[in-house]
C-alpha positions as CSV (number, residue, x, y, z in Angstrom):
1,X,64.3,-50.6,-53.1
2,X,64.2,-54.3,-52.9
3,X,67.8,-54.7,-53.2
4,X,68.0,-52.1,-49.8
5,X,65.3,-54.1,-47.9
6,X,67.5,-57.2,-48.7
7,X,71.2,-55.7,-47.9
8,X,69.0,-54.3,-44.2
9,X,67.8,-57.7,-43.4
10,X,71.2,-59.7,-44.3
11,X,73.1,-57.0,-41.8
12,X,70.1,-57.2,-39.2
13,X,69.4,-61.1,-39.5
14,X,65.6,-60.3,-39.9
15,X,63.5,-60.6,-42.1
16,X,61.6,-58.1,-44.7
17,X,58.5,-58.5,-42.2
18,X,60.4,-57.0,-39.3
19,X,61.6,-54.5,-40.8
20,X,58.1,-53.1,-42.4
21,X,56.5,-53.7,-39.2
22,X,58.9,-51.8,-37.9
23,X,58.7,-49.0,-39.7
24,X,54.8,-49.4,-39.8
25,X,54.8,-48.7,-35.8
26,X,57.0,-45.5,-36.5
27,X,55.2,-43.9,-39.2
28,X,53.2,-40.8,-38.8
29,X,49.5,-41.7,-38.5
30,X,48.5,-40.4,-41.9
31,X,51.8,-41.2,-43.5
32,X,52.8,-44.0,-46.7
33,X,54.1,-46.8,-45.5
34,X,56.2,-47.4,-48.6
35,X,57.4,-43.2,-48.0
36,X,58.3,-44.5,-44.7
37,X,59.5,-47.6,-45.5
38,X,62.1,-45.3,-49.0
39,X,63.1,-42.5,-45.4
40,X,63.8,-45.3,-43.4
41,X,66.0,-47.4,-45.8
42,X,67.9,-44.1,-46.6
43,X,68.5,-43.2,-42.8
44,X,69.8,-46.4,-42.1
45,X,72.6,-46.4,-45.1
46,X,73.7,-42.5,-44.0
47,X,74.0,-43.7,-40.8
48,X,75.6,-46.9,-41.3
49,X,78.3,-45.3,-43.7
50,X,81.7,-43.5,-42.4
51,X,85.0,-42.2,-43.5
52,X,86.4,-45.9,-42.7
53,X,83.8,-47.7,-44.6
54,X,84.4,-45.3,-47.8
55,X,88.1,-45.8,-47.7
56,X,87.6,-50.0,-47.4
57,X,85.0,-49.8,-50.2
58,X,87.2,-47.7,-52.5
59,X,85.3,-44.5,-52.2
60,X,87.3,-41.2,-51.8
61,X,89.9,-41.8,-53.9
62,X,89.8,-39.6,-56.4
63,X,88.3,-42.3,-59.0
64,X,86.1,-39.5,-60.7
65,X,88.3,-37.1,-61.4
66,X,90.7,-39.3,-62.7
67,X,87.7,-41.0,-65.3
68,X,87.0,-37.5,-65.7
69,X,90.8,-36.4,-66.7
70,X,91.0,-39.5,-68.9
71,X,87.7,-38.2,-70.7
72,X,89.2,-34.8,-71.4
73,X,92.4,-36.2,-72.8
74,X,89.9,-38.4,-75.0
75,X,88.1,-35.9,-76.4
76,X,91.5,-33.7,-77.0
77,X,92.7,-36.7,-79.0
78,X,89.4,-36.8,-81.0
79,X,89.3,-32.9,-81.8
80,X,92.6,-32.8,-82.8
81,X,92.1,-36.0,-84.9
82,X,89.0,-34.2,-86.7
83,X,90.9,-30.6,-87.6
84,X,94.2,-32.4,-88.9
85,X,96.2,-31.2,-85.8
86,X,99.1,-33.7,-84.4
87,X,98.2,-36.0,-81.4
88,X,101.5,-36.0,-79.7
């Protein structure tokens, strides 16, 4: 949570202060501050992300499925390896 509140106020220029106070004046009147504080943090990063900034950050490109082919093949290798079958 830190680590958000940080990455917020280094892209706002503000400091952690602002931001709770913020937030603070927002909240419902019987509402958490640090629940507001976890809603707030997680609104800003939906809203701040887009198709562009996935693409520039390496998102969306399949990464996943290609670590998750490369595990199958693994474990192919490794049953084969365990019942005497050939690996090639």
């Amino acid at each position: 949570m830190w680590d958000s509140m940080i990455e917020i106020c280094r892209r706002e220029f503000c400091t952690p202060d602002d931001v709770c106070s913020d937030v603070a004046e927002r909240k419902p009147p019987h509402g958490s501050l640090s629940a507001s504080l976890r809603a707030f943090m997680l609104e800003y990063f939906r809203n701040s992300s887009t198709e562009d900034g996935h693409m520039s950050a390496g998102h969306g490109r399949n990464i996943f499925m290609s670590q998750q082919q490369d595990r199958w093949l693994m474990r192919d290798i490794r049953t084969r390896q365990t019942t005497g079958l050939r690996t090639d």
